[in-house]
FISEPA-781602 format. One record per residue (C-alpha): chain; residue in one letter; x, y, z. Coordinates in pm, whole numbers, plus 50000, padded with zeros to 5 digits. Layout:
N
<A,A,<X,Y,Z>> ...
END
This chain:
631
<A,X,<48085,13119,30351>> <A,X,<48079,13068,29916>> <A,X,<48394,12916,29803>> <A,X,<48486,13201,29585>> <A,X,<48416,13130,29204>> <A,X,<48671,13025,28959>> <A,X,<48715,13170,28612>> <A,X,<48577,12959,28335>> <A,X,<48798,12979,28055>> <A,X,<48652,13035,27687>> <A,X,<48893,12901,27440>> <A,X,<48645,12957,27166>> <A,X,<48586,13334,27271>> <A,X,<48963,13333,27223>> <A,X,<48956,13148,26816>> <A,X,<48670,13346,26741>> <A,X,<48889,13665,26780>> <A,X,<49149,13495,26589>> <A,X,<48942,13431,26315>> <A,X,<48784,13778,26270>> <A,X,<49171,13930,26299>> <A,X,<49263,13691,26007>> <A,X,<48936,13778,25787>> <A,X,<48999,14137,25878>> <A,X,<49344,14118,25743>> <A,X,<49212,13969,25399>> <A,X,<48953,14221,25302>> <A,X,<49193,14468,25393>> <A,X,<49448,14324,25139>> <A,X,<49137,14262,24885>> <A,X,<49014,14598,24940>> <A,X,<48858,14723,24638>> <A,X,<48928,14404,24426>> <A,X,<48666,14173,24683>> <A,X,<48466,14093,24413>> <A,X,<48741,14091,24117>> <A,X,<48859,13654,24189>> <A,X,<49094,13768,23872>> <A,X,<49284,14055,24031>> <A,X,<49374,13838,24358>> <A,X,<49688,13758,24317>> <A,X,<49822,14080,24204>> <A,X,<49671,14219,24588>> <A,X,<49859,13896,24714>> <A,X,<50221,14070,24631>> <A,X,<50525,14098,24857>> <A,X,<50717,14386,24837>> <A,X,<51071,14330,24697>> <A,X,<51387,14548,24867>> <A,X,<51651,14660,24659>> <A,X,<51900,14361,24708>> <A,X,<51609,14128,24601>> <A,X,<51559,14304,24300>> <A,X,<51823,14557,24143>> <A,X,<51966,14896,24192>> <A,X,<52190,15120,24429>> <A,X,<52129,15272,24745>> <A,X,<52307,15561,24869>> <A,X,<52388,15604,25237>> <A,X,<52462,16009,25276>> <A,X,<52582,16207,25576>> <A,X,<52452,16567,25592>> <A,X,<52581,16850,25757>> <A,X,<52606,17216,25718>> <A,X,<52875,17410,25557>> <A,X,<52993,17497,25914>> <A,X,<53042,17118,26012>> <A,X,<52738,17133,26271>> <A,X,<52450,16904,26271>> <A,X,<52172,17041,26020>> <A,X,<51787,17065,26252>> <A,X,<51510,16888,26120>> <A,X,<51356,17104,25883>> <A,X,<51693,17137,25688>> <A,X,<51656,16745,25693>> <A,X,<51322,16780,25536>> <A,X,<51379,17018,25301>> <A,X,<51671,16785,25152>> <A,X,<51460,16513,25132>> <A,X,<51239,16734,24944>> <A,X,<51499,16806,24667>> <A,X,<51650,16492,24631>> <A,X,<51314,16342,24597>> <A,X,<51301,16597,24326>> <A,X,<51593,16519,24144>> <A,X,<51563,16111,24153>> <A,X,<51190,16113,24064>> <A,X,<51240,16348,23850>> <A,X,<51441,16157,23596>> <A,X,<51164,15944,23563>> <A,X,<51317,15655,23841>> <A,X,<51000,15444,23948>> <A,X,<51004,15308,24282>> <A,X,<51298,15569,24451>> <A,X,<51277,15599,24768>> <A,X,<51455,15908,25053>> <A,X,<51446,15805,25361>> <A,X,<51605,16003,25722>> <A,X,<51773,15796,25974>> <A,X,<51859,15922,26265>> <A,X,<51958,16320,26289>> <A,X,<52162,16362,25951>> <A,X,<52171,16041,25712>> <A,X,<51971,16008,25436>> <A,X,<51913,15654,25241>> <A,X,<51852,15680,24896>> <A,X,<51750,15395,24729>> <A,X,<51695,15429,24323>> <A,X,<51593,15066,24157>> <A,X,<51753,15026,23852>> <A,X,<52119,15049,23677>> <A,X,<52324,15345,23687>> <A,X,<52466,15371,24062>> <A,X,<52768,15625,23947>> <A,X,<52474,15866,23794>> <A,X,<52283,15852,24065>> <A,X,<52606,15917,24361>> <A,X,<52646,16226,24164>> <A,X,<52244,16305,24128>> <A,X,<52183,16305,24487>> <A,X,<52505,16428,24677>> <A,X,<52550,16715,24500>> <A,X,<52477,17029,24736>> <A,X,<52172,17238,24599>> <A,X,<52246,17632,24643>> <A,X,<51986,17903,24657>> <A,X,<52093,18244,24458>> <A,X,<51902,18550,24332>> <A,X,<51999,18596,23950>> <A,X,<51837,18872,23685>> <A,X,<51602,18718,23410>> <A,X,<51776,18758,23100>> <A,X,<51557,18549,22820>> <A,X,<51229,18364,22885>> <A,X,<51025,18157,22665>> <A,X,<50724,18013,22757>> <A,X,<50716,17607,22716>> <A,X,<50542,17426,22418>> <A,X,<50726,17601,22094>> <A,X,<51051,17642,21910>> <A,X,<51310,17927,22003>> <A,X,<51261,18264,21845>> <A,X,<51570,18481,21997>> <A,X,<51467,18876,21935>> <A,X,<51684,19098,21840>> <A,X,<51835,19316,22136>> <A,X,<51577,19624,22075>> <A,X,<51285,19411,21975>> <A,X,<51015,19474,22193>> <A,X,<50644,19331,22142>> <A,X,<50318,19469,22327>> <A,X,<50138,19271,22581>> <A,X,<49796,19125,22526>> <A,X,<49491,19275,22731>> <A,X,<49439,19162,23104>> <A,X,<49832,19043,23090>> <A,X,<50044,19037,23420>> <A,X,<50395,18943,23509>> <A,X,<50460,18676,23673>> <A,X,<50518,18831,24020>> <A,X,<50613,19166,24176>> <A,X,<50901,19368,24357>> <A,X,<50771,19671,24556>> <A,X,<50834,19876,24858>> <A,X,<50491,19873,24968>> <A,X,<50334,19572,25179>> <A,X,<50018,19518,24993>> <A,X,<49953,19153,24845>> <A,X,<49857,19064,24492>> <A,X,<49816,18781,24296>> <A,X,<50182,18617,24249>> <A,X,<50398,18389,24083>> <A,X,<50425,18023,24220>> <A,X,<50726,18025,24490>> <A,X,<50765,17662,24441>> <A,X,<50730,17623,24053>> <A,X,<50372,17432,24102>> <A,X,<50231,17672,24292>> <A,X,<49852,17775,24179>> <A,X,<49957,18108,24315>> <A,X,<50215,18358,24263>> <A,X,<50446,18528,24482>> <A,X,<50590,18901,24535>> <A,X,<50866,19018,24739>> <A,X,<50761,19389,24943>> <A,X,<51036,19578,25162>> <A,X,<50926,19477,25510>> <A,X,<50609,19667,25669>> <A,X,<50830,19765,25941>> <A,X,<50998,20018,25658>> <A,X,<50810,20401,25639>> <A,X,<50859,20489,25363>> <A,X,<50891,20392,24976>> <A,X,<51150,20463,24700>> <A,X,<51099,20677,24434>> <A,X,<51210,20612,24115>> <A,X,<51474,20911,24024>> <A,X,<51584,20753,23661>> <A,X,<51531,20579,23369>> <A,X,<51732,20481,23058>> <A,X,<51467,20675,22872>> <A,X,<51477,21007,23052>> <A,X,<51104,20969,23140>> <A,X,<50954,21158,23417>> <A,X,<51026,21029,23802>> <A,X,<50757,20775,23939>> <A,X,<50629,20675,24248>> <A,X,<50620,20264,24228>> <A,X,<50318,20161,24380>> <A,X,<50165,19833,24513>> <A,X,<49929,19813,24203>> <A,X,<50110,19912,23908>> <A,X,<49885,19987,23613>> <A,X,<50035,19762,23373>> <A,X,<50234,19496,23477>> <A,X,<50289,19354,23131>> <A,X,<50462,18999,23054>> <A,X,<50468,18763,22756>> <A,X,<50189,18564,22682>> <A,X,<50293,18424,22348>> <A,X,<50500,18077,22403>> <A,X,<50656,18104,22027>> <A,X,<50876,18414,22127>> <A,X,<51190,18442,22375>> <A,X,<51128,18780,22537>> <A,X,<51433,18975,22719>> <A,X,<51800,19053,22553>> <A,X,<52003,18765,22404>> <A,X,<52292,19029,22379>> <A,X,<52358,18987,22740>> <A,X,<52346,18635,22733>> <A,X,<52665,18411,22711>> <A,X,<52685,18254,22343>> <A,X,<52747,17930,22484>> <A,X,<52445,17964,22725>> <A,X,<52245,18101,22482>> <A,X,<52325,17770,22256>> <A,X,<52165,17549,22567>> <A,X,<51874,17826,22569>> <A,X,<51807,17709,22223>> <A,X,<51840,17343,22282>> <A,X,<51655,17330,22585>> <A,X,<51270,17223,22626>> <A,X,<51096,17268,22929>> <A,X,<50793,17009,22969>> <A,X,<50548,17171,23257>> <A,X,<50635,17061,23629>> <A,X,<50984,16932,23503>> <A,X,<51240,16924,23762>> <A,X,<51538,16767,23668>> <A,X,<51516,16565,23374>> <A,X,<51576,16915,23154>> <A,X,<51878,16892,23289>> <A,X,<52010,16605,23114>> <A,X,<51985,16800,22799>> <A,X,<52234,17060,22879>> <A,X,<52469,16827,23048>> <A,X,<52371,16964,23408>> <A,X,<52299,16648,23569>> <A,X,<52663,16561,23634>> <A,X,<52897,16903,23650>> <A,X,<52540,17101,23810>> <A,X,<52679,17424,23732>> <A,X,<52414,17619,23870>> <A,X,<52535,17559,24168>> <A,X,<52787,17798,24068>> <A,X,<52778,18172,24148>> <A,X,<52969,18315,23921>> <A,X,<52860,18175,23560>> <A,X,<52490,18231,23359>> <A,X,<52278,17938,23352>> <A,X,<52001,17827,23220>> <A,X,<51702,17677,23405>> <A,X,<51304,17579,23423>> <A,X,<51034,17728,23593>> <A,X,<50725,17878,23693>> <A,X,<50654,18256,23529>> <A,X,<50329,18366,23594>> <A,X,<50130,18051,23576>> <A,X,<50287,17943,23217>> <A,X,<50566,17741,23250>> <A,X,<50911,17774,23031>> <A,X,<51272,17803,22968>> <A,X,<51531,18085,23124>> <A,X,<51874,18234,23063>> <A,X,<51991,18351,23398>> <A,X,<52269,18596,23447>> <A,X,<52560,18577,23714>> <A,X,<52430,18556,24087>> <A,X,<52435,18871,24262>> <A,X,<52256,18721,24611>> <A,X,<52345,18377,24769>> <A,X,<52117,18183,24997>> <A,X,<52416,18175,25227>> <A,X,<52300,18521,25273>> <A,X,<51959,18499,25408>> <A,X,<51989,18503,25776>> <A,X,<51641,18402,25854>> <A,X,<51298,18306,25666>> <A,X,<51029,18243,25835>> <A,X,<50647,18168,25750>> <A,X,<50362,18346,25937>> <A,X,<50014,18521,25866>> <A,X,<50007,18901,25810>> <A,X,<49914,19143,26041>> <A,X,<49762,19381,25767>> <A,X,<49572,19128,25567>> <A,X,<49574,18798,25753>> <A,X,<49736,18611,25481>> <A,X,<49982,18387,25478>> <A,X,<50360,18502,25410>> <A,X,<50741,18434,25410>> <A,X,<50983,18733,25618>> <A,X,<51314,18695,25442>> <A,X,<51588,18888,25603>> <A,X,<51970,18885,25461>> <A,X,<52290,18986,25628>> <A,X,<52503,19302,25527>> <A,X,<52651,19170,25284>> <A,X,<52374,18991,25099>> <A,X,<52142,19379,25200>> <A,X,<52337,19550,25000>> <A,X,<52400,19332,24718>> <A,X,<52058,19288,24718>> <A,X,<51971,19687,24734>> <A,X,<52188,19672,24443>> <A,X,<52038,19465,24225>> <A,X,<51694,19543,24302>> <A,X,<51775,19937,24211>> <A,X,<51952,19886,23946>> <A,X,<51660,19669,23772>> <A,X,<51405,19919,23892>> <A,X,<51592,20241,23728>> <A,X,<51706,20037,23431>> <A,X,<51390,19867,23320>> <A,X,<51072,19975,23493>> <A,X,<50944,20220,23356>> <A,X,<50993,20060,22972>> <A,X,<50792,19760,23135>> <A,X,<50489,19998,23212>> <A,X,<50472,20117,22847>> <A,X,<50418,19755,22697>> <A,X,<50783,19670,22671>> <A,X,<50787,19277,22734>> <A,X,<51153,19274,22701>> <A,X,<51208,19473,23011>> <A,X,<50926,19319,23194>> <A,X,<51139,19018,23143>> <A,X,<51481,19199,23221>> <A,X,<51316,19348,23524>> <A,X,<51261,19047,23690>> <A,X,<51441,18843,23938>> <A,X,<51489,18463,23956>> <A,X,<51543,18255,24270>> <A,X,<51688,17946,24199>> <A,X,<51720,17655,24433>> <A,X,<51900,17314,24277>> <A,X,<51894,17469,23953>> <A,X,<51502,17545,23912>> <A,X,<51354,17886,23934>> <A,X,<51129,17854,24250>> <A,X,<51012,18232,24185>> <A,X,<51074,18478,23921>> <A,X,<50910,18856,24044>> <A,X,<50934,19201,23920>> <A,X,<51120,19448,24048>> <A,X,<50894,19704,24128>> <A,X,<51127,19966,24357>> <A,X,<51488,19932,24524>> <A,X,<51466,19740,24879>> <A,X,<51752,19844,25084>> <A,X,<51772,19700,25465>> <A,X,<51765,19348,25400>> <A,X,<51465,19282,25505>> <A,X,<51180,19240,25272>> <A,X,<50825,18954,25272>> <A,X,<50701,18722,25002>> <A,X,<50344,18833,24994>> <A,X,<50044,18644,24782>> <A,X,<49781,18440,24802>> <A,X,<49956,18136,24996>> <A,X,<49780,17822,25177>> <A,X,<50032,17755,25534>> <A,X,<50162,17466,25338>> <A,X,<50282,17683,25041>> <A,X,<50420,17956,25286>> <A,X,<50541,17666,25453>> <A,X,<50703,17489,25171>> <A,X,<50898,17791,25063>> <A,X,<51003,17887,25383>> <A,X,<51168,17553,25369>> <A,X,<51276,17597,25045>> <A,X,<51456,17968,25169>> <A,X,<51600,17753,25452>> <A,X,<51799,17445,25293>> <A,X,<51916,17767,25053>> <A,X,<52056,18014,25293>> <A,X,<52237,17701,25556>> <A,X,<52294,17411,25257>> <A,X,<52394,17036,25361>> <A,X,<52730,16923,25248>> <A,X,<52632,16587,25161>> <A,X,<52912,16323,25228>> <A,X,<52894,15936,25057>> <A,X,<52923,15741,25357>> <A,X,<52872,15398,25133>> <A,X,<52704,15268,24835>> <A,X,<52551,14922,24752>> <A,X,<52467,14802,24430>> <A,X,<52304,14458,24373>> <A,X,<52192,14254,24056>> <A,X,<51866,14113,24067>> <A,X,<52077,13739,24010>> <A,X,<52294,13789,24321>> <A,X,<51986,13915,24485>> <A,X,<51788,13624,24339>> <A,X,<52041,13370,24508>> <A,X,<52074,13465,24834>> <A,X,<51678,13489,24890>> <A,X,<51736,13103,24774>> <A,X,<51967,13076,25016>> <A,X,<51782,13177,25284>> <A,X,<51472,13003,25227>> <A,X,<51659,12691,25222>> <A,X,<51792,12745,25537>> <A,X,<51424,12875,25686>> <A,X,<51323,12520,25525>> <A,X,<51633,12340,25695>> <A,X,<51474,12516,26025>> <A,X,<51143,12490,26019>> <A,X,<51173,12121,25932>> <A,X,<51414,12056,26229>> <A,X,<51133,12219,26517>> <A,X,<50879,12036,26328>> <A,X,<51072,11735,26419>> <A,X,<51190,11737,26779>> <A,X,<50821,11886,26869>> <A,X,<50703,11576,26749>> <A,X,<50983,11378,26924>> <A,X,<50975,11513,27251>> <A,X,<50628,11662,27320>> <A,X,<50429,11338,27067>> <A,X,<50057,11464,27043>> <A,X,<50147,11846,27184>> <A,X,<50295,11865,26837>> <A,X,<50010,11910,26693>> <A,X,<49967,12220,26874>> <A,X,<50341,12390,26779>> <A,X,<50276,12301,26431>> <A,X,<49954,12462,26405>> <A,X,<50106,12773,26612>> <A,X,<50362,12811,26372>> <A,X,<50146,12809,26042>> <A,X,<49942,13040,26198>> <A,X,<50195,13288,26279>> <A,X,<50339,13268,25935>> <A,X,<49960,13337,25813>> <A,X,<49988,13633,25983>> <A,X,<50267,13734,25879>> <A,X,<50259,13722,25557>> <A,X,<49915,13894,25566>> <A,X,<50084,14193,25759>> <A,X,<50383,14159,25561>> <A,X,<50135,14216,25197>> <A,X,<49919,14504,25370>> <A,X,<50250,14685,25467>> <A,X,<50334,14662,25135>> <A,X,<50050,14800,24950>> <A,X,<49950,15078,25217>> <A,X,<50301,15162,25365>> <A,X,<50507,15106,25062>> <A,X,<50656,14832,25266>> <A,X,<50967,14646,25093>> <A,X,<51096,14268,25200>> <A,X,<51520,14294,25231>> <A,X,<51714,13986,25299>> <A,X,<51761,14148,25663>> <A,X,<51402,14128,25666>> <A,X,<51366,13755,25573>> <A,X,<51668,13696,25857>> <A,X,<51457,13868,26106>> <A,X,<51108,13660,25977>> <A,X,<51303,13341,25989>> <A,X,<51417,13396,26340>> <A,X,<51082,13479,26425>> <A,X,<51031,13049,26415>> <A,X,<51270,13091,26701>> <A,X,<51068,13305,26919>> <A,X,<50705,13128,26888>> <A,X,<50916,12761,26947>> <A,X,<51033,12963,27264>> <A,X,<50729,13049,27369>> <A,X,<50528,12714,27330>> <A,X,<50833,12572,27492>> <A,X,<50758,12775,27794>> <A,X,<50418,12673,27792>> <A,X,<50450,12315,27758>> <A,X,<50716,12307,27980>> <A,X,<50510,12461,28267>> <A,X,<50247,12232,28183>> <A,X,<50427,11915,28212>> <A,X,<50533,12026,28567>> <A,X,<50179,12037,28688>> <A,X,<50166,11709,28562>> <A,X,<50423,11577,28718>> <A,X,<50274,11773,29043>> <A,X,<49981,11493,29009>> <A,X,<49763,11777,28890>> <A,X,<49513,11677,28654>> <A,X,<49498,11760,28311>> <A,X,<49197,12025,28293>> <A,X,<49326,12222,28649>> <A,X,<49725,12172,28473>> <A,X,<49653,12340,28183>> <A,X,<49502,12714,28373>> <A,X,<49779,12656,28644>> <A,X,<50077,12629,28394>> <A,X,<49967,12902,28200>> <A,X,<49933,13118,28434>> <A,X,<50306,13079,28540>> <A,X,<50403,13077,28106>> <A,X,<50203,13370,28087>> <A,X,<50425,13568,28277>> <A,X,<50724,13410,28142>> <A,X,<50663,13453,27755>> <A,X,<50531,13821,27786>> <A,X,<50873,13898,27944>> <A,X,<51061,13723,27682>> <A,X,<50863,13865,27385>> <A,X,<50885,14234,27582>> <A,X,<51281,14216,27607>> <A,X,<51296,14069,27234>> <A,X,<51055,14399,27116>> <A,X,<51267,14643,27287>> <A,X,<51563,14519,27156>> <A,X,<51434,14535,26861>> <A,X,<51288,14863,26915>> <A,X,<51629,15010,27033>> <A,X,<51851,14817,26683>> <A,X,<51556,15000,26489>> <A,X,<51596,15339,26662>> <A,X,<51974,15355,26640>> <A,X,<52077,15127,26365>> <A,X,<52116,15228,25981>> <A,X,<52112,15050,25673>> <A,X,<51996,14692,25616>> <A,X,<52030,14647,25972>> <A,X,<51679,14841,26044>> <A,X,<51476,14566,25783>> <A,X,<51621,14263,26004>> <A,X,<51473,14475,26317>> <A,X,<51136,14592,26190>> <A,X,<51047,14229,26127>> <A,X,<51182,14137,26450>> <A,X,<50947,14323,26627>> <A,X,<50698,14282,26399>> <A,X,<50673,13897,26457>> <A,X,<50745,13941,26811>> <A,X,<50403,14159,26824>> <A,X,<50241,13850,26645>> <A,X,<50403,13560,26834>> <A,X,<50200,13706,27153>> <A,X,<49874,13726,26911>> <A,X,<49921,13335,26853>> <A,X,<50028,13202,27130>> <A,X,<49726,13403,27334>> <A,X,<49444,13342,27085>> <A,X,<49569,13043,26956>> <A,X,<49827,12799,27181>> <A,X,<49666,12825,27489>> <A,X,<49292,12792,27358>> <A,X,<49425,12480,27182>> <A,X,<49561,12350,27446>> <A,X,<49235,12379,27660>> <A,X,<49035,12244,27449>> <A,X,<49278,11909,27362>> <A,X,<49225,11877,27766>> <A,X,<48899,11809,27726>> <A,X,<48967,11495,27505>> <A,X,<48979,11127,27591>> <A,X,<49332,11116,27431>> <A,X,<49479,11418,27623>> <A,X,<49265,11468,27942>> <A,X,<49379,11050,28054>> <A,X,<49728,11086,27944>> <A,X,<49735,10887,27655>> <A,X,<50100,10782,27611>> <A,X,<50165,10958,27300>> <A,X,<49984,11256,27413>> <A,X,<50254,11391,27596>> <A,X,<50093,11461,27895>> <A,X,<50145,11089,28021>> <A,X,<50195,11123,28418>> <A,X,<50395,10774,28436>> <A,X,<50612,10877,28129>> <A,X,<50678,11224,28317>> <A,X,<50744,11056,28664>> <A,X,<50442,11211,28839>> <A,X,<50466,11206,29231>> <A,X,<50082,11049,29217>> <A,X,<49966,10993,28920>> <A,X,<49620,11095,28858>> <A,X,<49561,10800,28641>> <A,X,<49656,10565,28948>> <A,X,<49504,10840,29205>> <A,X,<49134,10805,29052>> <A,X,<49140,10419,29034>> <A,X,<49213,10446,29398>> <A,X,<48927,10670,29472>> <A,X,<48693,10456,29290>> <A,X,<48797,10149,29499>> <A,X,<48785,10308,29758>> <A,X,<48424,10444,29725>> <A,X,<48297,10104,29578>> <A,X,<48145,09889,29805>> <A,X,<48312,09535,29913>> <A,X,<48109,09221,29803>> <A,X,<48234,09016,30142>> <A,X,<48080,09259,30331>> <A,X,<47776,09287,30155>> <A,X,<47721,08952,30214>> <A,X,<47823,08921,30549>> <A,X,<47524,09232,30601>> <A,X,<47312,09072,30400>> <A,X,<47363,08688,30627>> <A,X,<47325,08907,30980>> <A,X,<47010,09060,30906>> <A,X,<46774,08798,30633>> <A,X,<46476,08991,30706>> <A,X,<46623,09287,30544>> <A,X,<46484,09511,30829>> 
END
């Protein structure tokens, strides 16, 4: 019967792999820049967390008005807007992130950490309000008299469109980028349509229909269209003053003194705002709100059954039905029918704007009353743009209450310092393993040392492509969880050598030592680095704060200590058993079997079997006297 075989091992196989891993991770950092030597060190970049650099971070608890946990896509929808608000003040770098089920991190480099507690826990409110100036963007105020009226150039449309009907049309954007724009239509579950009954002018009744023959708005950016008599003179003072600059979200705000006292979160005054009106962007004065978000009871996106196309339903509660009924009857008796003669002013008048943190998200036309509450946002939409203002119509009708739980604010000195700080102490460290491997395992050192400069290789490398393809930031946590990462690959060499020294002491030879003590490491480190990642996993999981940097990095380097010490300590370690130095136990190898009180020696054990198989000299002559013929 064959002895059965035993495994060869291939410590090359095993540096080879290593290798290609480390080149790997460089022309992944390169990238683009391979051939550009000049533009290396720029790829080569760490980066920098806020208490290494400068700025405030905001720790926020969210919850709805009710006190109960908001779900995740109220989460995600105020991410969206304070995203909006922080980047849009022109903040480079800010950063809103969700931990756990209802904080949100926001981190803003930079100075200004009062401005920026009041910039992003401020509650944004969705509310329906009537148009009552508009100007598009790009020219200086002219205010028209109240009975002004101007005619609308050919092929002109408003911006969007309010009907009973359930046919789509081209609308205005519902998110104020939108390449498309938006209508709301009474719900196709509703038989039968309005009819108009009234007009200021007397005019004849009309039956509003899904295609209106004119659906005139302004098209000249010099003029405000609409009636400045119905606009506060105090609002109509910020109308004047205030630009709009196309896909501006919040720094327009700063002009009218909104960023801080954000009265349009308030009901019950006229505003001003920017937005999205037909494809041109501008400036509004916005009367009282009639219809609150809190009102919507749901809004969900789906495709239509009558032309497969993507819309929002949007149903409101009694209170918010009727108010709404109101509003929309009142604009369609009032203004309507002076639209469909040319009359930009009441195209403008006739419109409604929905407002979420202070922007106009949608501004349609009222094209017939909606009573019932329950009414669709029709148009061209993609799933993500249905999507997005479905979202949108969410975080308005259930807003978060948004609570400062804690705010940090660090100079880029103090930040500076303790970096310093650390380092020194990673030095102080390092230095101190460096020593006692020398000290206690002699020529084996060689082996931690290199283990350890190849992990931090590694590291770093992963460290630099987190950084420039996850946005990846270094905090001091993170440096305290890198630094105790020397810990954990000294444990696990520890382990290794440990085991190894055993078999030594066994009488074991070097070469057979080596395969015998790793297999009983192996088992050892991979439970050690498995209860380090999952602790890890669990501080990352359930942890807030700074606290989460120090764990990422933790089990980051715990991923990469099994890397090393697989493709790198062990094949090291086989191979240095193959040397003269190692393999017969040189004494400041390590490995010596006298030094480590070996039962038998192998050094003594193989001078014994040598004897033993040499032949004796007496004897040979003592054969050679008996027998002189040599028979």
């Amino acid at each position: 019967m064959a002895a059965p075989s035993r495994s060869v091992p291939h410590p090359g196989r095993a540096l080879l792999l290593l290798l290609v891993l480390i080149v790997a991770m460089l022309l992944g950092i390169l990238g683009p820049k391979l051939f550009a030597p000049s533009q290396w060190e720029h790829r080569f970049k760490v980066g920098l967390g806020l208490d290494l650099s400068s700025g405030t971070q905001v720790t926020l608890q969210a919850q709805t008005l009710n006190g109960k946990a908001p779900s995740s896509d109220e989460m995600n929808a105020a991410v969206s807007v304070i995203e909006s608000r922080v980047n849009g003040t022109g903040n480079s770098g800010a950063q809103v992130q969700p931990q756990g089920t209802n904080l949100l991190v926001v981190t803003v480099p930079g100075k200004g950490s009062q401005q920026t507690i009041q910039l992003v826990s401020s509650t944004a409110l969705l509310m329906f309000r009537q148009v009552l100036l508009w100007q598009g963007s790009g020219a200086a105020t002219t205010v028209p008299s109240p009975g002004a009226s101007a005619t609308p150039s050919a092929g002109a449309t408003s911006s969007a469109s309010v009907t009973p009907s359930a046919t789509a049309s081209p609308t205005a954007s519902a998110t104020g980028t939108a390449k498309t724009s938006a209508k709301i239509v009474r719900a196709a579950s509703a038989s039968s349509s309005p009819s108009a009954t009234s007009s200021p002018s007397g005019s004849a009744s009309a039956s509003p229909s899904a295609s209106p023959s004119a659906s005139p708005s302004p098209s000249a950016s010099g003029t405000a269209f609409g009636n400045p008599s119905l606009v506060h003179k105090d609002v109509l003072a910020l109308f004047n003053k205030l630009v709009c600059k196309p896909g501006d979200t919040q720094a327009w705000k700063s002009q009218v003194g909104y960023q801080n006292t954000t009265p349009y979160n308030n009901p019950d005054v006229q505003v001003v705002a920017c937005g999205n009106n037909g494809g041109q962007w501008g400036k509004f004065a916005l009367d009282v709100a009639k219809v609150q978000g809190r009102q919507i009871t749901s809004a969900t996106a789906g495709l239509s059954t009558t032309s497969n196309q993507w819309q929002v339903n949007l149903s409101l509660n009694g209170a918010g039905a009727a108010a709404f009924s109101t509003l929309t009857s009142h604009l369609y008796s009032t203004y309507y029918s002076a639209a469909q003669t040319g009359d930009q002013n009441a195209a403008i008048l006739n419109q409604v704007a929905i407002t979420l943190d202070g922007n106009v998200v949608s501004s349609p036309q009222i094209q017939g009353a909606i009573p019932g509450g329950n009414a669709q946002i029709t148009g061209n939409f993609t799933q993500a743009e249905a999507t997005q203002l479905q979202n949108e119509l969410k975080f308005g009708s259930v807003p978060l209450n948004l609570k400062t739980l804690f705010v940090t604010s660090v100079s880029a000195q103090v930040g500076r310092n303790q970096l310093d700080a650390g380092l020194i102490a990673a030095a102080i460290g390092l230095f101190l393993v460096v020593v006692y491997a020398f000290l206690y395992y002699r020529g084996l050192g060689i082996v931690s040392v290199s283990s350890l400069i190849i992990a931090g290789t590694i590291t770093y490398l992963a460290v630099v492509l987190l950084t420039l393809y996850q946005n990846f930031t270094l905090e001091l946590a993170g440096i305290a969880g890198l630094i105790v990462a020397i810990g954990i690959t000294a444990d696990s060499f520890v382990v290794f050598f440990e085991r190894l020294r055993d078999e030594v002491r066994e009488g074991k030879q070097l070469r057979p030592a080596v395969e015998s003590g790793w297999k009983r490491a192996r088992r050892t480190i991979l439970v050690s680095d498995t209860v380090s990642f999952l602790a890890a996993l669990l501080l990352y999981y359930f942890a807030i704060g700074e606290v989460k940097g120090f764990a990422y990095t933790l089990g980051l380097t715990t991923l990469i200590d099994i890397v090393v010490v697989f493709l790198f300590t062990k094949p090291m370690v086989t191979l240095l058993a193959r040397t003269k130095f190692f393999g017969n136990g040189h004494p400041m190898s390590g490995l010596d079997p006298t030094r480590l009180g070996a039962r038998t020696p192998w050094r003594s054990s193989v001078r014994r079997d040598q004897a033993r198989r040499r032949p004796d000299p007496a004897a040979r002559r003592s054969t050679a006297s008996r027998n002189p013929g040599g028979s």
